[in-house]
C-alpha positions in Angstrom: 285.9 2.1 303.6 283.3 0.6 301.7 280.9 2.0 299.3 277.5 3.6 299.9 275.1 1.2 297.7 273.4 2.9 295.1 269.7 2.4 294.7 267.9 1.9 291.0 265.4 4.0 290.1 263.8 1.6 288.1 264.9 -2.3 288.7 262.8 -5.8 287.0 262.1 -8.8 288.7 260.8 -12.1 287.7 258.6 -13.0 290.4 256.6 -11.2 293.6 259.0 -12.8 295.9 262.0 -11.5 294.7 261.1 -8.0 293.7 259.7 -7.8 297.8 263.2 -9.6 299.1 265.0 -7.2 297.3 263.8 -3.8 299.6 263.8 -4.1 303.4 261.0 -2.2 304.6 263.2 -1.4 307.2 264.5 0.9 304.9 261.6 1.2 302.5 257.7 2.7 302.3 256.8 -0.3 300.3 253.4 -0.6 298.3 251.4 -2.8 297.1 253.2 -5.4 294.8 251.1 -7.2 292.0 251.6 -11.4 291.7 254.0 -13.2 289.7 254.1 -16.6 291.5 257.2 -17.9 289.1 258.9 -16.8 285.9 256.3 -16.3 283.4 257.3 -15.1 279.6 256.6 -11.6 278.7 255.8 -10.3 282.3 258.0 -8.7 284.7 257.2 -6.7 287.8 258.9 -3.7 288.1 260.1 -1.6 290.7 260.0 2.0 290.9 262.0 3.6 293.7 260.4 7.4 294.6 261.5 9.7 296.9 259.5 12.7 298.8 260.4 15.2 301.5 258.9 17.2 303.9 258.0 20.7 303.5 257.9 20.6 299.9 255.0 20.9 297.5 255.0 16.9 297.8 253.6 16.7 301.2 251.6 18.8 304.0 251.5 18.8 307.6 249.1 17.4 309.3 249.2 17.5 313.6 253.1 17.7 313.3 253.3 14.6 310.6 253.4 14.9 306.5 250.6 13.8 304.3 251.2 13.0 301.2 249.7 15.6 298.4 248.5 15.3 294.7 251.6 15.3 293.2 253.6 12.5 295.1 250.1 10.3 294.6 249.8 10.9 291.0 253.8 9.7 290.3 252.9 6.5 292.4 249.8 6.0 290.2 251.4 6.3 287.4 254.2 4.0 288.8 251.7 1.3 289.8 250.5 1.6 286.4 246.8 2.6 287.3 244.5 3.0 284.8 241.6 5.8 285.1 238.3 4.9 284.2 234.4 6.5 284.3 233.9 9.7 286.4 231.1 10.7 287.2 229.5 14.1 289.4 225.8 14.1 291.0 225.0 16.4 293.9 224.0 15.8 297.3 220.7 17.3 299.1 222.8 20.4 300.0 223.9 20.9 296.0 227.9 19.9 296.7 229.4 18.1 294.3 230.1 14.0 295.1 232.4 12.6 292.4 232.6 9.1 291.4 235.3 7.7 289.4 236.4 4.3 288.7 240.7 3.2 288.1 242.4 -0.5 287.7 245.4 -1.7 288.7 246.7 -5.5 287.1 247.0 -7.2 290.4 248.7 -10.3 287.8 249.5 -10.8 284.3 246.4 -9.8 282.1 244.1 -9.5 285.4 243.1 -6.1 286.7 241.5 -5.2 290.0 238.9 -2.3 289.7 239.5 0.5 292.2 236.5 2.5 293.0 237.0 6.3 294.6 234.1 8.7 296.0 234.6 12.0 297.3 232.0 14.5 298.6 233.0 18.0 298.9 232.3 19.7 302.3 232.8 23.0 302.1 231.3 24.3 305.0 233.5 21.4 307.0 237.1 23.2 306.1 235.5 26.7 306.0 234.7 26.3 309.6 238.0 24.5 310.5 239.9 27.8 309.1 237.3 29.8 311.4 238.5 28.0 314.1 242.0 28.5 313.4 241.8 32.3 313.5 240.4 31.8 317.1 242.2 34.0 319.9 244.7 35.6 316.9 245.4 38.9 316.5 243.2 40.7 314.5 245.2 41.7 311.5 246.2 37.9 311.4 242.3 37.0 312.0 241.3 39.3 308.7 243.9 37.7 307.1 242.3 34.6 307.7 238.8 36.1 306.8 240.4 36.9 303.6 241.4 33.8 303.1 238.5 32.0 303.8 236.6 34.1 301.5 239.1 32.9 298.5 238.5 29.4 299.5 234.5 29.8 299.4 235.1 31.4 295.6 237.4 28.5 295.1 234.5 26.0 296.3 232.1 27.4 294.1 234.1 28.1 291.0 235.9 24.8 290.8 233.8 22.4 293.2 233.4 19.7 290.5 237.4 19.2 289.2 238.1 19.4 293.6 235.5 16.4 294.1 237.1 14.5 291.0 240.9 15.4 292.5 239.3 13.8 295.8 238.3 10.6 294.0 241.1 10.1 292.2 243.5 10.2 295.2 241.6 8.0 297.3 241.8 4.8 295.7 245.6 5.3 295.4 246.1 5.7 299.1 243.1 2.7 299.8 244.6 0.0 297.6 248.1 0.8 297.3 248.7 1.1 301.0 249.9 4.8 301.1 249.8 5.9 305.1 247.3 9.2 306.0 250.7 10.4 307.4 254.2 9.9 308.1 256.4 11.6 310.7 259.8 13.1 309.0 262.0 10.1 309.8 259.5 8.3 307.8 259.7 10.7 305.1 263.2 9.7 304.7 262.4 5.9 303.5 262.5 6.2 299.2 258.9 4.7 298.6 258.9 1.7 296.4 255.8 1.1 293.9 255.5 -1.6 291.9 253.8 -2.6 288.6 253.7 -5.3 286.0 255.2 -5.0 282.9 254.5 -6.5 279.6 257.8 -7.8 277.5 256.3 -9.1 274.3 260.1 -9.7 273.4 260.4 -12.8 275.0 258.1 -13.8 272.3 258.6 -14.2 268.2 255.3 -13.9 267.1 254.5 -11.0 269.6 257.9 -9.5 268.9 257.1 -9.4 265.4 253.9 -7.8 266.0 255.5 -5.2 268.4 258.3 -4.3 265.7 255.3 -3.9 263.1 253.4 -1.3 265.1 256.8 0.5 265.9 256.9 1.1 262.1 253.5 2.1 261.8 254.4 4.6 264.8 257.2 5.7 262.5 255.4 5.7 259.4 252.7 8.2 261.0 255.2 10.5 262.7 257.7 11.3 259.7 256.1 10.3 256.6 257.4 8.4 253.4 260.9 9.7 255.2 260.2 6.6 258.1 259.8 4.2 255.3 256.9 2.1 254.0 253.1 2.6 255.4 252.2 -0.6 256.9 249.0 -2.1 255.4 245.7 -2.0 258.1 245.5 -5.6 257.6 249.1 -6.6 259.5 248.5 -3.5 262.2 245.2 -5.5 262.9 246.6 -8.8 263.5 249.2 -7.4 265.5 247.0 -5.4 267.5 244.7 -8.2 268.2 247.9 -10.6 268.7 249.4 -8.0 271.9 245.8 -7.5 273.3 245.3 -11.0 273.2 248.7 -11.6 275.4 248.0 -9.1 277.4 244.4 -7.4 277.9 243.8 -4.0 279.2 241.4 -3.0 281.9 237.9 -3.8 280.8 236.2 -1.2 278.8 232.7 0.6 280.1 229.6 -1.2 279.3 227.7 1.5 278.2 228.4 4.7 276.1 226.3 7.7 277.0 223.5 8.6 275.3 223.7 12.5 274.9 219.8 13.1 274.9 219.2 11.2 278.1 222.6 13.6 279.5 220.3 16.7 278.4 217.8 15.4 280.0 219.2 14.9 283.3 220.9 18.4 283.2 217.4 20.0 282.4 216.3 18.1 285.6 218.7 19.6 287.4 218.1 22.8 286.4 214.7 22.3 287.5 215.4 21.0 290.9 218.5 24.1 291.9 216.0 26.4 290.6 213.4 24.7 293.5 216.3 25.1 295.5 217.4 28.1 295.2 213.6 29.8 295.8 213.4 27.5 298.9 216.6 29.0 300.0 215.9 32.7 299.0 212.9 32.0 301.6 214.3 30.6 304.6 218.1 32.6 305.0 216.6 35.9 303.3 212.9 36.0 303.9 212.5 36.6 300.1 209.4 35.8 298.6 209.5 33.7 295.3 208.8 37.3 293.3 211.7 39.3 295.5 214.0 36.1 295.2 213.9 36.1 291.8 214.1 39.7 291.6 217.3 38.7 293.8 218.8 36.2 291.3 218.5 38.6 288.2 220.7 41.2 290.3 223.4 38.4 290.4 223.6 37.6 287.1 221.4 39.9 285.2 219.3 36.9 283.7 216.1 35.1 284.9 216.5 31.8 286.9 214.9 29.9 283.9 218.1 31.4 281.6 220.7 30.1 284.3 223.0 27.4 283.9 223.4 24.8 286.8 227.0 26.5 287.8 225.4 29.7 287.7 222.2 27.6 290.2 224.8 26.1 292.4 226.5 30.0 293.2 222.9 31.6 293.7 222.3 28.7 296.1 225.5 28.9 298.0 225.3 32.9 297.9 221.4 32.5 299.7 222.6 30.8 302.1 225.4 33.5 303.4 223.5 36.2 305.5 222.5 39.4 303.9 
């Protein structure tokens, strides 16, 4: 009787060809696989086999299938090595939250594709979807429901930013690395398979001199005198500049913000919710600018012109829900 075959966790291949030889996707959810067209020094790709199963805090069902949920995504990103970039949050006319980020992902030795991610919140979208769901229930199931859409509104509106950015984040990594919206159970059962390049600086004397002097540095800063002698900044800098020479990271952002121009924008925006928020008072409560602000200071015992643009954003989703 022979032997089951045991499958690596982690394996390293030479070239693109015979990492994707090596898993049938028979058997395999296979990803995205960067390009090593023949042996190159200091590079391998490497394989990391992941596995995830339904009804666990992996996955959710969707329509009888599994998608796959934040935590299986974020251990293949960080098994196809991507980088995270820039975020950024602006609104949208209706004051929701639209994040912007921006990740990489070496595609080959030293080159790295840039994987750009938006997500706007909807809100209102999955609020109504849960509404729907409670249709025809029974009515302690449909307050249930109520309840819990009420949680989910408080949700929205104390964390709507960090939800937009989660929403970004995810979506390049099921985009570019060919992750499925879902999988039936059976698929569920195929180990997925990312893969990454790796730098082996090794292979090389120079670089593996440079690599051994940083070590010590690492050494040097975590125990002291104890780890041996401080390495002077002069040799850390040419053995920096040696390894990031060999192999270069994701390019770095062009521009650094410029904190006055940041408070500018957020007093903008202050200025525009507050707008907003009077607009709103007027058309879902009938409030005149003097009773809506009257309104406002019962929320949060402070003028508009004191509130901060979370404290905006609630008073604006709070107008808009019927008195």
């Amino acid at each position: 009787m022979s032997k089951k075959k045991v499958i690596p966790e982690i394996v390293e291949f030479v070239t693109t060809d015979e990492a994707l030889l090596s898993f049938s996707p028979k058997k395999f959810n296979l990803l995205a696989c960067p390009t090593i067209t023949e042996p190159t020094p200091c590079y391998r790709i490497q394989a990391t086999v992941l596995r995830f199963r339904a009804g666990t805090r992996d996955t959710y069902p969707v329509n009888g299938q599994y998608a796959l949920a934040k935590p299986a995504l974020t251990a293949l990103a960080q098994a196809a090595g991507i980088r995270y970039g820039d975020t950024k949050i602006q609104y949208d006319n209706d004051a929701q939250p639209v994040a912007t980020v921006t990740e990489y992902w070496e595609s080959s030795p030293g080159q790295w594709v840039e994987l750009p991610g938006t997500y706007a919140l909807n809100p209102e979208a999955k609020l109504e979807s849960m509404r729907l769901d409670a249709t025809g229930l029974p009515e302690d199931t449909v307050q249930e429901i109520e309840q819990a859409i009420e949680n989910q509104r408080q949700m929205f509106e104390k964390f709507g930013e960090q939800m937009a950015e989660t929403g970004a984040l995810l979506r390049p990594i099921r985009t570019f690395l060919g992750v499925a919206h879902r999988y039936s159970k059976y698929m569920l059962r195929r180990p997925f398979v990312a893969f990454r390049i790796v730098f082996r600086p090794e292979d090389d004397e120079a670089l593996a001199e440079a690599q051994r002097w940083l070590a010590l540095a690492d050494q040097y800063d975590l125990v002291g005198e104890d780890g041996g002698e401080k390495v002077p900044e002069g040799v850390l800098k040419i053995a920096r500049a040696l390894l990031n020479q060999a192999h270069p990271g994701p390019p770095e952002p062009m521009e650094t913000p410029d904190p006055a121009e940041g408070k500018r924008q957020y007093n903008e925006r202050q200025i525009e919710l507050r707008k907003q928020v009077l607009e709103t008072c007027l058309r879902y409560k009938g409030l005149d600018e003097t009773a809506a602000r009257k309104w406002a200071r019962s929320q949060f015992e402070k003028g508009l012109e004191q509130c901060t643009v979370a404290e905006l954003l609630l008073l604006l989703q709070r107008a808009k829900q019927a008195q």
